[in-house]
N, CA, C, O and CB atoms as a CASP TS submission, in Angstrom:
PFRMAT TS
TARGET T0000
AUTHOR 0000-0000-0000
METHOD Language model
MODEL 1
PARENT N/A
ATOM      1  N   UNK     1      31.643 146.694  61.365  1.00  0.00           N
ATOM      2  CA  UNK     1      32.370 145.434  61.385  1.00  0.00           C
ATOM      3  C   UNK     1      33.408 145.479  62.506  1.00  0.00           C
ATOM      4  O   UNK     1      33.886 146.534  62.925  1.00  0.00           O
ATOM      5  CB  UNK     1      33.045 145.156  60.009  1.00  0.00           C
ATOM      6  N   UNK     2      33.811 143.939  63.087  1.00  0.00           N
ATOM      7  CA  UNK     2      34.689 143.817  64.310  1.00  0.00           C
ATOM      8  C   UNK     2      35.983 144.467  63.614  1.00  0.00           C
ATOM      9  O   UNK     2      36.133 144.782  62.433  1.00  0.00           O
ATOM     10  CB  UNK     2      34.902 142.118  64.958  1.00  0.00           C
ATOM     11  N   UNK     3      37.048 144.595  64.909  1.00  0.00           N
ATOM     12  CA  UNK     3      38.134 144.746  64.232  1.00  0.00           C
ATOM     13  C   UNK     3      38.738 143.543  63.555  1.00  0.00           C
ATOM     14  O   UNK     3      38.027 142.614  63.938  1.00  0.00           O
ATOM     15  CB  UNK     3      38.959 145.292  65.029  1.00  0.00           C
ATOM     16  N   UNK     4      39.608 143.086  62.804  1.00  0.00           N
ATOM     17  CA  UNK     4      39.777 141.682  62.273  1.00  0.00           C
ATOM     18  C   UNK     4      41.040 141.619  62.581  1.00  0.00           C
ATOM     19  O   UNK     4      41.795 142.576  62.411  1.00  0.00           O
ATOM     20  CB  UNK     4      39.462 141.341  60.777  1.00  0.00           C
ATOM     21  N   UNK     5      41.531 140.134  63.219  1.00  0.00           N
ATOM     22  CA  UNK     5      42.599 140.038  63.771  1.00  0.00           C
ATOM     23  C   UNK     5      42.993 138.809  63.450  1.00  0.00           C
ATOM     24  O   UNK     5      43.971 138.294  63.992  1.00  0.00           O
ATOM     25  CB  UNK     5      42.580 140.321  65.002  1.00  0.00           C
ATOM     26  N   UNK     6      42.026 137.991  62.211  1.00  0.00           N
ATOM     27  CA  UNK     6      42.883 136.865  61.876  1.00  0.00           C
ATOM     28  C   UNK     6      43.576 136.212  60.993  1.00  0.00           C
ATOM     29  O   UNK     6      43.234 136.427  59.830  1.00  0.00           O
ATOM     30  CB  UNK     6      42.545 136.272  62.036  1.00  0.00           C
ATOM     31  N   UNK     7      44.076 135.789  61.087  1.00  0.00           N
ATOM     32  CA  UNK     7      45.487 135.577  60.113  1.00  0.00           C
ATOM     33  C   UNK     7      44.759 135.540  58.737  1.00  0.00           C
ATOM     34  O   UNK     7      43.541 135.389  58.832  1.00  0.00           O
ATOM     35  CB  UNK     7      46.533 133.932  60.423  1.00  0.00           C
ATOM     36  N   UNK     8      45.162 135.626  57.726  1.00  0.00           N
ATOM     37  CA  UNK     8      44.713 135.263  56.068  1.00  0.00           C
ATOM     38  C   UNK     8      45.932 135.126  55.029  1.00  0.00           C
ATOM     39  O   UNK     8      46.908 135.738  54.596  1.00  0.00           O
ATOM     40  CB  UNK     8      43.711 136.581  55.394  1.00  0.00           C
ATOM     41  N   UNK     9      45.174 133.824  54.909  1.00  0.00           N
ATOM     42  CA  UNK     9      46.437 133.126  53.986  1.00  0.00           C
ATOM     43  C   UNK     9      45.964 133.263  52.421  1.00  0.00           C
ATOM     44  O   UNK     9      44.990 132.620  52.029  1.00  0.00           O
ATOM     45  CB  UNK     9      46.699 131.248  54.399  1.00  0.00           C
ATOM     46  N   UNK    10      46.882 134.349  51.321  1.00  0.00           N
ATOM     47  CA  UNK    10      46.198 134.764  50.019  1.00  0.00           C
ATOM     48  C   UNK    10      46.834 134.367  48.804  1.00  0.00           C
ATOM     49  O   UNK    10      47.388 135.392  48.408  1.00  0.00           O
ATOM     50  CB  UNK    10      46.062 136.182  49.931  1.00  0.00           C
ATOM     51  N   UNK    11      47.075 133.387  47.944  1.00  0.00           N
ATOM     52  CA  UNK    11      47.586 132.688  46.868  1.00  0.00           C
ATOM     53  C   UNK    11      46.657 132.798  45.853  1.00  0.00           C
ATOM     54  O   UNK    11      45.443 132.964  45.967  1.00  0.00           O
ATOM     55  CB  UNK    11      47.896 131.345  47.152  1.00  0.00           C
ATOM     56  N   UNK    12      47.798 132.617  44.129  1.00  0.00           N
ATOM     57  CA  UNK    12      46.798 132.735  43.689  1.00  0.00           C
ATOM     58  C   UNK    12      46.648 131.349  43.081  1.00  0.00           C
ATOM     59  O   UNK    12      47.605 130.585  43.211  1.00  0.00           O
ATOM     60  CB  UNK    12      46.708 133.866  42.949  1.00  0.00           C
ATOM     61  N   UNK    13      45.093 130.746  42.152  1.00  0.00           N
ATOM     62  CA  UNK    13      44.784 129.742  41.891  1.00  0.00           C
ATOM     63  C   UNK    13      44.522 129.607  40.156  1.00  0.00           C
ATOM     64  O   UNK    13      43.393 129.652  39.669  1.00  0.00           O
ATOM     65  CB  UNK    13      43.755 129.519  42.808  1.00  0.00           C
ATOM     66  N   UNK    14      45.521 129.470  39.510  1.00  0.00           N
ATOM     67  CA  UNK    14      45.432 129.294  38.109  1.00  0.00           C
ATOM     68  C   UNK    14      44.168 128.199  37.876  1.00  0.00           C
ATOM     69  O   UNK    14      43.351 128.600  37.047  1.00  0.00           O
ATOM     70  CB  UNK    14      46.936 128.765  37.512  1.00  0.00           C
ATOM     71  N   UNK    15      43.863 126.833  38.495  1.00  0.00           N
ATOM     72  CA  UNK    15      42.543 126.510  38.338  1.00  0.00           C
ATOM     73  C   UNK    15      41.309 127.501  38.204  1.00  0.00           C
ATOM     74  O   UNK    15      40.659 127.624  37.166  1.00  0.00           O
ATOM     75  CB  UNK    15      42.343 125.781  39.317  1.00  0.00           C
ATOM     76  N   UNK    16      41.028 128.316  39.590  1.00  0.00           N
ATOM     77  CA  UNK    16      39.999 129.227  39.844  1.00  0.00           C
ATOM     78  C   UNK    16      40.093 130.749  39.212  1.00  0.00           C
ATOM     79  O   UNK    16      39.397 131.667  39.644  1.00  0.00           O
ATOM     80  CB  UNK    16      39.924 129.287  41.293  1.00  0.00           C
ATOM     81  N   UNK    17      40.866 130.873  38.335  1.00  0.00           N
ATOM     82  CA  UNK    17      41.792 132.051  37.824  1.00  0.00           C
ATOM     83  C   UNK    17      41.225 133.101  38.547  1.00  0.00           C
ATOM     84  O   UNK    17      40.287 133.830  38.223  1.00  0.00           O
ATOM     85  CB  UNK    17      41.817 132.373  36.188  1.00  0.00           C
ATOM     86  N   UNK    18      42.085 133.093  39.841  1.00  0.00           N
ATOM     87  CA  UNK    18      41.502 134.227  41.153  1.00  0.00           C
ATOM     88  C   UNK    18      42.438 134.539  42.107  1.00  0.00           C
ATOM     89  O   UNK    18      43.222 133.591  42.073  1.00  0.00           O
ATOM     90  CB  UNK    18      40.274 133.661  42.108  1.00  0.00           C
ATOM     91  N   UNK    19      42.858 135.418  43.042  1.00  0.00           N
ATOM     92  CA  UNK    19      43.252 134.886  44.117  1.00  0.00           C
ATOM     93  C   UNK    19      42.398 134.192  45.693  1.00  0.00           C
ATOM     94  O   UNK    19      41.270 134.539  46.042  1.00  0.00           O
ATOM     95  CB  UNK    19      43.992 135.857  44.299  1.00  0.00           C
ATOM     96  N   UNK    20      42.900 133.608  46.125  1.00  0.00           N
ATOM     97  CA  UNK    20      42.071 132.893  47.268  1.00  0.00           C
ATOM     98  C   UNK    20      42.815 133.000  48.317  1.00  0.00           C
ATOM     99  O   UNK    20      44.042 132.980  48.408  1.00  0.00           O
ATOM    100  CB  UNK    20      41.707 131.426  47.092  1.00  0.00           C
ATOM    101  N   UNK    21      41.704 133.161  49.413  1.00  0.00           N
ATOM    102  CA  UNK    21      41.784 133.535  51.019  1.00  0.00           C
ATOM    103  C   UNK    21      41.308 132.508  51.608  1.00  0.00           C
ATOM    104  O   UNK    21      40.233 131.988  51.307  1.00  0.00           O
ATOM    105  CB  UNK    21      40.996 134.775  51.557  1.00  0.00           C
ATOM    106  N   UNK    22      42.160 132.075  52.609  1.00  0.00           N
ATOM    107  CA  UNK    22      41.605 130.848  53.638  1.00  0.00           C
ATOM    108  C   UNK    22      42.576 131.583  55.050  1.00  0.00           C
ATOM    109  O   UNK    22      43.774 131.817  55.208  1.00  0.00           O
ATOM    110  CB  UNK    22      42.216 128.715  53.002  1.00  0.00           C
ATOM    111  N   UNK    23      41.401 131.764  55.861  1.00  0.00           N
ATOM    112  CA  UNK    23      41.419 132.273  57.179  1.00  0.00           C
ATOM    113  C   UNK    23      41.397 130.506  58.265  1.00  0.00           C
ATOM    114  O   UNK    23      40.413 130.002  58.806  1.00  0.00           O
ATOM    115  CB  UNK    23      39.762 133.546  57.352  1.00  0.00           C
ATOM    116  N   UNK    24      42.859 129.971  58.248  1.00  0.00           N
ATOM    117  CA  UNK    24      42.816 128.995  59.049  1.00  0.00           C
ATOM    118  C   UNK    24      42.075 129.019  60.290  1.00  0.00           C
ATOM    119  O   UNK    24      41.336 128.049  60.459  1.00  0.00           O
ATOM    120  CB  UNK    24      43.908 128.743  59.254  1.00  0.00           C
ATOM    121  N   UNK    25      42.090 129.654  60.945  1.00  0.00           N
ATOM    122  CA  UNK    25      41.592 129.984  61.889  1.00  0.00           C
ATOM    123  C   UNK    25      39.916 129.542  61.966  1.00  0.00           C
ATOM    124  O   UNK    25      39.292 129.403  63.018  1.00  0.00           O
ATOM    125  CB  UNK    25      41.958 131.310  61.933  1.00  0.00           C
ATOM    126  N   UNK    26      39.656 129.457  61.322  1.00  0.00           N
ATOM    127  CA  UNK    26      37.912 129.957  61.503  1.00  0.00           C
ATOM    128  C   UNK    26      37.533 129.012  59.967  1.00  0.00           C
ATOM    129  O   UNK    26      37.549 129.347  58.782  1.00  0.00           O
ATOM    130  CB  UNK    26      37.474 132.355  61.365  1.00  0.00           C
ATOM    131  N   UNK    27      37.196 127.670  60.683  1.00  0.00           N
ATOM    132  CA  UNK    27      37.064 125.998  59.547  1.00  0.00           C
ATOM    133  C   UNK    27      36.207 126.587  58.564  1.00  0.00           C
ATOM    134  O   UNK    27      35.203 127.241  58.846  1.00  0.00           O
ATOM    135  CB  UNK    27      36.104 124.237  60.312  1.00  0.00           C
ATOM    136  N   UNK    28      36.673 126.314  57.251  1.00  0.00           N
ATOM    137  CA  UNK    28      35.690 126.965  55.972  1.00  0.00           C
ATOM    138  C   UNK    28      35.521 128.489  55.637  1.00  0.00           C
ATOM    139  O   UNK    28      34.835 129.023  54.765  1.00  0.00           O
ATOM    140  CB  UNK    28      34.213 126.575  56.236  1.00  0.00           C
ATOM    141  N   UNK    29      36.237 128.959  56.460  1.00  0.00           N
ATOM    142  CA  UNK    29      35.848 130.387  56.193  1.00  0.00           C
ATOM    143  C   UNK    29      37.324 130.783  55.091  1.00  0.00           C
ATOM    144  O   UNK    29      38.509 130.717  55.418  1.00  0.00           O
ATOM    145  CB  UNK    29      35.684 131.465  57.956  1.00  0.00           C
ATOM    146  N   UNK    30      36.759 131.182  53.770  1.00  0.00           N
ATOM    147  CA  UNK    30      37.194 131.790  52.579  1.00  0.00           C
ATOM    148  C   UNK    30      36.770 132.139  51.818  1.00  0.00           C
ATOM    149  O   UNK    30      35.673 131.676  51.506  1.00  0.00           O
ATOM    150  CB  UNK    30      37.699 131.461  52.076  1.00  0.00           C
ATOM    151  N   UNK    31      37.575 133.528  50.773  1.00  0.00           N
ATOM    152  CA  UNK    31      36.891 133.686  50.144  1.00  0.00           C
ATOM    153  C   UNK    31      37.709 133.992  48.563  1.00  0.00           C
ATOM    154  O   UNK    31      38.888 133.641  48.620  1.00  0.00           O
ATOM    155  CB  UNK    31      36.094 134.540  50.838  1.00  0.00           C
ATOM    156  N   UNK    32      37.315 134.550  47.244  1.00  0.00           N
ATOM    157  CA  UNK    32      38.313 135.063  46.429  1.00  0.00           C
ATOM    158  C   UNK    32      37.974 136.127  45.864  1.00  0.00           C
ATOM    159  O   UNK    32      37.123 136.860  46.368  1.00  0.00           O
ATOM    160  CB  UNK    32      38.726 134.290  45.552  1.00  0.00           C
ATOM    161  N   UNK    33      38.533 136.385  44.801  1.00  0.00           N
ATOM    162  CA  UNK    33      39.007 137.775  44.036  1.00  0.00           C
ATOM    163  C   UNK    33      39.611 138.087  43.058  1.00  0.00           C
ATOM    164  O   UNK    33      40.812 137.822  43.074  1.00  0.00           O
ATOM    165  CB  UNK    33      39.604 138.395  44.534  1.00  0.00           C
ATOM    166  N   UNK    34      38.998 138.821  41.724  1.00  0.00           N
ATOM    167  CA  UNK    34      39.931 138.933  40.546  1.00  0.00           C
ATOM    168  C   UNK    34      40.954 139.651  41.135  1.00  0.00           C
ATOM    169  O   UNK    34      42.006 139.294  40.605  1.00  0.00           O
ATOM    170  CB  UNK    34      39.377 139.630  39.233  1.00  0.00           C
ATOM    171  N   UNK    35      41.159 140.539  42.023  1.00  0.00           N
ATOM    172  CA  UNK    35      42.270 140.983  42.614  1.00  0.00           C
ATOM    173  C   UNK    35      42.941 140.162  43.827  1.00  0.00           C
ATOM    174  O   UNK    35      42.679 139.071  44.333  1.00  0.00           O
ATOM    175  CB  UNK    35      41.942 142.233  43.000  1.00  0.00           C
ATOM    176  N   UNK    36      43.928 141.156  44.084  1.00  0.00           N
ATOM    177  CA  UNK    36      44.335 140.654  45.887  1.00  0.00           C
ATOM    178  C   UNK    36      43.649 141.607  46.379  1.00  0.00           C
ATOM    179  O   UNK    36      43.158 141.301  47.466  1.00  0.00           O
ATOM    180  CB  UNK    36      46.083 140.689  46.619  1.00  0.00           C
ATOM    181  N   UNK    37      43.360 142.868  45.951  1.00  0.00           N
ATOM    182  CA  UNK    37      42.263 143.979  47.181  1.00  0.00           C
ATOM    183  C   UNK    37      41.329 143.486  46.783  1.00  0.00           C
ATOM    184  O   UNK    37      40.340 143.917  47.376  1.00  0.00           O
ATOM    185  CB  UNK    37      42.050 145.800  47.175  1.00  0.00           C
ATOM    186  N   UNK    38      41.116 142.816  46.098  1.00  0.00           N
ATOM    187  CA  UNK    38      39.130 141.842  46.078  1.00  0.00           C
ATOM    188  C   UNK    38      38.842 141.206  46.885  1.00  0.00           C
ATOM    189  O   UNK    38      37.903 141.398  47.658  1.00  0.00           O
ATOM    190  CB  UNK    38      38.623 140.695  45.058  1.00  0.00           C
ATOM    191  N   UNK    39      39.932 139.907  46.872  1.00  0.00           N
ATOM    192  CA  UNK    39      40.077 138.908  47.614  1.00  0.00           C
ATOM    193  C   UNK    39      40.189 139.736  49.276  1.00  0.00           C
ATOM    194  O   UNK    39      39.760 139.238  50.317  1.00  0.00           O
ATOM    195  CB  UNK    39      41.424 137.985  47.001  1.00  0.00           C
ATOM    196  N   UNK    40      40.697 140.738  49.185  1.00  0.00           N
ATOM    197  CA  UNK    40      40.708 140.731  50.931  1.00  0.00           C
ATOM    198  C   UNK    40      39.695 141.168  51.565  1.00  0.00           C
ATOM    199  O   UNK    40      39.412 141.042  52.757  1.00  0.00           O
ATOM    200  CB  UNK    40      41.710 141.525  51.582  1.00  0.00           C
ATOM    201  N   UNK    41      39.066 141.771  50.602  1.00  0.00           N
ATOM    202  CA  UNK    41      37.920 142.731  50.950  1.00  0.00           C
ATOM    203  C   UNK    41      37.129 141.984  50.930  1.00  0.00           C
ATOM    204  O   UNK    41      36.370 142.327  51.836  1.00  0.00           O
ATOM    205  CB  UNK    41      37.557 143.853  50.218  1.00  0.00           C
ATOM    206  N   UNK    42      36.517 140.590  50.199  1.00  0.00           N
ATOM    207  CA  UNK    42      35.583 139.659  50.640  1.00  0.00           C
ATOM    208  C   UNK    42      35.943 139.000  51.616  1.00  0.00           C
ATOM    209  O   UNK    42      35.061 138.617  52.384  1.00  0.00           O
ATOM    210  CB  UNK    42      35.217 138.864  49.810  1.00  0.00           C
ATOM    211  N   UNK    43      37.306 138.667  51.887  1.00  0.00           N
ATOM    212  CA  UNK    43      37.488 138.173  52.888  1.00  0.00           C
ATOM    213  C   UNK    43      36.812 138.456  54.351  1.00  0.00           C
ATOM    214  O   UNK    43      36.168 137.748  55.126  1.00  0.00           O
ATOM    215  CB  UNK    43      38.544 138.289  52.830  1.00  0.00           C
ATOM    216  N   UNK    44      37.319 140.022  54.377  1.00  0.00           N
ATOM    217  CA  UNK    44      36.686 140.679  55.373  1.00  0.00           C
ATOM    218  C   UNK    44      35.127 140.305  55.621  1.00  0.00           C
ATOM    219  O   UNK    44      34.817 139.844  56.719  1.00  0.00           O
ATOM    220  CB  UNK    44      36.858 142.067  55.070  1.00  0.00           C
ATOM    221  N   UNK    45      34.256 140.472  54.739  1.00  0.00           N
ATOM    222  CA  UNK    45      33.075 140.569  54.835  1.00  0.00           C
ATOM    223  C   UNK    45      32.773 139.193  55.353  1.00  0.00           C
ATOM    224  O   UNK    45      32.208 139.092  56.442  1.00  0.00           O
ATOM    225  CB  UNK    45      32.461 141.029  53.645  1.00  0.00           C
ATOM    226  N   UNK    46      33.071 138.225  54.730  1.00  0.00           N
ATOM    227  CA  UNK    46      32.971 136.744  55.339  1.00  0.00           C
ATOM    228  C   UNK    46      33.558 136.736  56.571  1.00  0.00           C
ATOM    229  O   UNK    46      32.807 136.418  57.493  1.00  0.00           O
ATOM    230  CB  UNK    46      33.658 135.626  54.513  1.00  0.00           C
ATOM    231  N   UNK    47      34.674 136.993  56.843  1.00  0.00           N
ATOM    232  CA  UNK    47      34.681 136.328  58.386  1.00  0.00           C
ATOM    233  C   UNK    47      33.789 137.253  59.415  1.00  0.00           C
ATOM    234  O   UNK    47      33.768 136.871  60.584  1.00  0.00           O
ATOM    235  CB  UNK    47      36.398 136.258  59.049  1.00  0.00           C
ATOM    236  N   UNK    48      33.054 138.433  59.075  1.00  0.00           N
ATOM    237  CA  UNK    48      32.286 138.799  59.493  1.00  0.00           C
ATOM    238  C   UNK    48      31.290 138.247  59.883  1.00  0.00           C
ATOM    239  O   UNK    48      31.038 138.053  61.073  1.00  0.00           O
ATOM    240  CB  UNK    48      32.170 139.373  59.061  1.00  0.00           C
ATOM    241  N   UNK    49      30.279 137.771  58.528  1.00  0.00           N
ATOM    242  CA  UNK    49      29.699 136.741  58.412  1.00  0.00           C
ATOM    243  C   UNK    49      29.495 135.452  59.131  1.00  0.00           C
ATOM    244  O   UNK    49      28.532 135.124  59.824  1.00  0.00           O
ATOM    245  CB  UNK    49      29.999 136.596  57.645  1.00  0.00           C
ATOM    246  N   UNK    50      30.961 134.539  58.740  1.00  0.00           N
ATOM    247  CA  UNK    50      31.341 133.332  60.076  1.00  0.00           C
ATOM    248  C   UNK    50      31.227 133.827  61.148  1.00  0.00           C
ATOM    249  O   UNK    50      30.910 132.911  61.908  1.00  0.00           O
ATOM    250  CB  UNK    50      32.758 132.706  60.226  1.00  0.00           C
ATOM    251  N   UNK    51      31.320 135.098  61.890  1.00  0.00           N
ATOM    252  CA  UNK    51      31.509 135.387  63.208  1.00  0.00           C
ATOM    253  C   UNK    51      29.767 135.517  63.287  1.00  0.00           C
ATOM    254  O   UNK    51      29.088 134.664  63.859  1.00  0.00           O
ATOM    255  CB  UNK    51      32.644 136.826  63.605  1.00  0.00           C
ATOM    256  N   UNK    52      29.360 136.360  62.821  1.00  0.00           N
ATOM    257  CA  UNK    52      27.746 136.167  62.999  1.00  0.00           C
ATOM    258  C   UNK    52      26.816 135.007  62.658  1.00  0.00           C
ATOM    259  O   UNK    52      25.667 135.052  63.096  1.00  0.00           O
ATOM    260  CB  UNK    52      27.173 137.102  62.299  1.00  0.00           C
ATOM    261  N   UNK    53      27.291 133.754  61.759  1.00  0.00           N
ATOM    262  CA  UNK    53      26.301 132.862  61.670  1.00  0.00           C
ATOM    263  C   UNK    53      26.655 132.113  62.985  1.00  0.00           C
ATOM    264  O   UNK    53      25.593 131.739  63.482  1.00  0.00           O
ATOM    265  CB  UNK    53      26.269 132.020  60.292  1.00  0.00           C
ATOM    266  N   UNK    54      28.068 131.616  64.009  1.00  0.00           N
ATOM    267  CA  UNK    54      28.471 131.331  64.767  1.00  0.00           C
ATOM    268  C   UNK    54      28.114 131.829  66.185  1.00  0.00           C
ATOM    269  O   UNK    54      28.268 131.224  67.246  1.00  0.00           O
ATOM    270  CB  UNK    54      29.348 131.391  64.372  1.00  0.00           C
ATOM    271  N   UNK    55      27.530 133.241  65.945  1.00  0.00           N
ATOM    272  CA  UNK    55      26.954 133.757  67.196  1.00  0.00           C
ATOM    273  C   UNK    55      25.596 133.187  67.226  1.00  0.00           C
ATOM    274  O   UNK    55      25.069 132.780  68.262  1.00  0.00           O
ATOM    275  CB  UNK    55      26.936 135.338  67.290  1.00  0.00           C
ATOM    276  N   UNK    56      25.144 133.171  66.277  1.00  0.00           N
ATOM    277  CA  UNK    56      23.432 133.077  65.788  1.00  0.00           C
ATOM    278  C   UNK    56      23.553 131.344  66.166  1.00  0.00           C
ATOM    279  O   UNK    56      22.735 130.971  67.008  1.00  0.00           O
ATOM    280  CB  UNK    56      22.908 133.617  63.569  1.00  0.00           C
ATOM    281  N   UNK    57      24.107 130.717  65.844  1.00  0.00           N
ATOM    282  CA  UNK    57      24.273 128.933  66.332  1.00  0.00           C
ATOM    283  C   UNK    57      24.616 128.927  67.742  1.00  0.00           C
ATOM    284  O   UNK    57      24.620 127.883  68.395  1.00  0.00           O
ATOM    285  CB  UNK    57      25.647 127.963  65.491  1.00  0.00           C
ATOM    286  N   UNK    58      24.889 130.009  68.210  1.00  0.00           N
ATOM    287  CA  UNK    58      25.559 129.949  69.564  1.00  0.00           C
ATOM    288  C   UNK    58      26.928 129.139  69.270  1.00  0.00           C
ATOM    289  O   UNK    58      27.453 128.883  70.354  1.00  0.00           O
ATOM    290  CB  UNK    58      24.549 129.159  70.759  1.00  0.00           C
ATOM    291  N   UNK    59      27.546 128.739  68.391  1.00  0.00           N
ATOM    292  CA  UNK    59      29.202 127.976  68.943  1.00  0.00           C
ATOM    293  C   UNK    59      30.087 129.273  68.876  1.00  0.00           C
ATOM    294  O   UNK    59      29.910 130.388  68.384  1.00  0.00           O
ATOM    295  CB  UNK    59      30.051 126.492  67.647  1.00  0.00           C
ATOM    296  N   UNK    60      30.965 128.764  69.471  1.00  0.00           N
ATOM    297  CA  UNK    60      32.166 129.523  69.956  1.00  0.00           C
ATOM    298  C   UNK    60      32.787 129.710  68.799  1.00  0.00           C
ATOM    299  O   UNK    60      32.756 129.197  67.681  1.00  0.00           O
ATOM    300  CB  UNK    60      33.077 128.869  71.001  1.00  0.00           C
ATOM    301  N   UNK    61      33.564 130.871  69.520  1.00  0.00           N
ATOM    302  CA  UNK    61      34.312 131.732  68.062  1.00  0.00           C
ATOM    303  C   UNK    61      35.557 131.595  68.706  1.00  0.00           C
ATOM    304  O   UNK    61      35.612 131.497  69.932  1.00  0.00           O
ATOM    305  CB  UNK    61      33.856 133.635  67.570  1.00  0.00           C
ATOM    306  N   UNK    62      36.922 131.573  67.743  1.00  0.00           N
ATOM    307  CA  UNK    62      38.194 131.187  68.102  1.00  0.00           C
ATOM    308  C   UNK    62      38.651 132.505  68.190  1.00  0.00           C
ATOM    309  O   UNK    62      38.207 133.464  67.559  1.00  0.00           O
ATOM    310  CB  UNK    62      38.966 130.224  67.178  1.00  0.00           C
ATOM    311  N   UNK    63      39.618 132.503  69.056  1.00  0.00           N
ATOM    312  CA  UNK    63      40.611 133.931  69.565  1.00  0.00           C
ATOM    313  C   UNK    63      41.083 133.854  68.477  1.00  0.00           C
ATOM    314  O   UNK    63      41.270 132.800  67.869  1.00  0.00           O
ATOM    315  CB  UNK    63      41.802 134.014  70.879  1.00  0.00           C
ATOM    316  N   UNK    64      41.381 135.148  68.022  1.00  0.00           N
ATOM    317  CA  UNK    64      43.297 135.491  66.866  1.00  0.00           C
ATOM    318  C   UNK    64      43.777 134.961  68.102  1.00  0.00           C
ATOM    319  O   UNK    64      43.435 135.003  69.284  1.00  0.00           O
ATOM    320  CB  UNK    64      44.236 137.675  66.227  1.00  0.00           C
ATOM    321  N   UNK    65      44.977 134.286  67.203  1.00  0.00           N
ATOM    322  CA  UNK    65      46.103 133.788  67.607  1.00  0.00           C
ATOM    323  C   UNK    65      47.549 134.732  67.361  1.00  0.00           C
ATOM    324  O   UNK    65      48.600 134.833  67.993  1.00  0.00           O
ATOM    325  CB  UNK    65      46.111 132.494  66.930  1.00  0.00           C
ATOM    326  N   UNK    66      47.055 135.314  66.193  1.00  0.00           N
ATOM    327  CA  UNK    66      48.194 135.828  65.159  1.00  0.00           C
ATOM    328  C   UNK    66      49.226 134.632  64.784  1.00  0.00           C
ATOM    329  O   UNK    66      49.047 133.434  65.002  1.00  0.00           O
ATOM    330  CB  UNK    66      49.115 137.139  65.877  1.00  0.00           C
ATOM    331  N   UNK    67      50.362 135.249  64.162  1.00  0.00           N
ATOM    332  CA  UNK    67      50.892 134.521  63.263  1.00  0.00           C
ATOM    333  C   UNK    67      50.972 133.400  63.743  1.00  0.00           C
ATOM    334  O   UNK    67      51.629 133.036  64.718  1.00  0.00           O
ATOM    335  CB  UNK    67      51.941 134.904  62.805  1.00  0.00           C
ATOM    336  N   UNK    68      50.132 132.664  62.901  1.00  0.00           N
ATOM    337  CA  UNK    68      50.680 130.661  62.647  1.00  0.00           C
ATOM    338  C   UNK    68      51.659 130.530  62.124  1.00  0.00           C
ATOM    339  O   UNK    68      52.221 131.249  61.298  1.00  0.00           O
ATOM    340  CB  UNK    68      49.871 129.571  61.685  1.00  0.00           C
ATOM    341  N   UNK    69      52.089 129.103  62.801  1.00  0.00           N
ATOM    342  CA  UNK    69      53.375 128.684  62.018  1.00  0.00           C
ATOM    343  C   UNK    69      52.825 127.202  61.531  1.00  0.00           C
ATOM    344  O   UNK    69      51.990 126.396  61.943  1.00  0.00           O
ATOM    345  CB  UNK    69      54.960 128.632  63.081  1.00  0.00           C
ATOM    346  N   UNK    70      53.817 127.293  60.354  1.00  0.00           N
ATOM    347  CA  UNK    70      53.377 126.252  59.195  1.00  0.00           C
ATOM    348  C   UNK    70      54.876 124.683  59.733  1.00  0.00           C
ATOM    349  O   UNK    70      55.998 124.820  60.219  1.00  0.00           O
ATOM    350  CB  UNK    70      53.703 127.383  56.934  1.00  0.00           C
ATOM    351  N   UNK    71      54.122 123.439  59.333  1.00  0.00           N
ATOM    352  CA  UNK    71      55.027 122.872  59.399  1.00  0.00           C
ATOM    353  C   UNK    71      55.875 122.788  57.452  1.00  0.00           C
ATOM    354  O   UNK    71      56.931 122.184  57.265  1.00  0.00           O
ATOM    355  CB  UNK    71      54.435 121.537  60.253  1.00  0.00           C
TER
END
């Protein structure tokens, strides 16, 4: 796997009784977890994933930015 360099945003969701990962960066790409080391660790694997179904479509893949700022 790449090195991973993009931001992940991890809350938890009393609806989804989980925590959840949304990698702004990279549209749709999230994932969750009865843990927070669940949740990150799928995380990982998915934006893996997004980075390879995105190569395989040929579209472009977004630079890390590192830290976003929120309004």
């Amino acid at each position: 796997m790449e090195n991973i360099k993009y931001e992940m945003v991890v809350y938890w969701s009393e609806n989804d009784d989980a925590y959840l990962v949304e990698v702004p960066e990279l549209p749709g790409c999230m994932a969750d977890g009865r843990t927070y080391e669940e949740a990150i660790k799928n995380a990982l694997i998915i934006i893996g994933e997004w980075i390879e179904t995105a190569r395989e479509l040929g579209r472009d893949i977004p630079q890390p930015r590192g830290r976003l700022i929120y309004a």
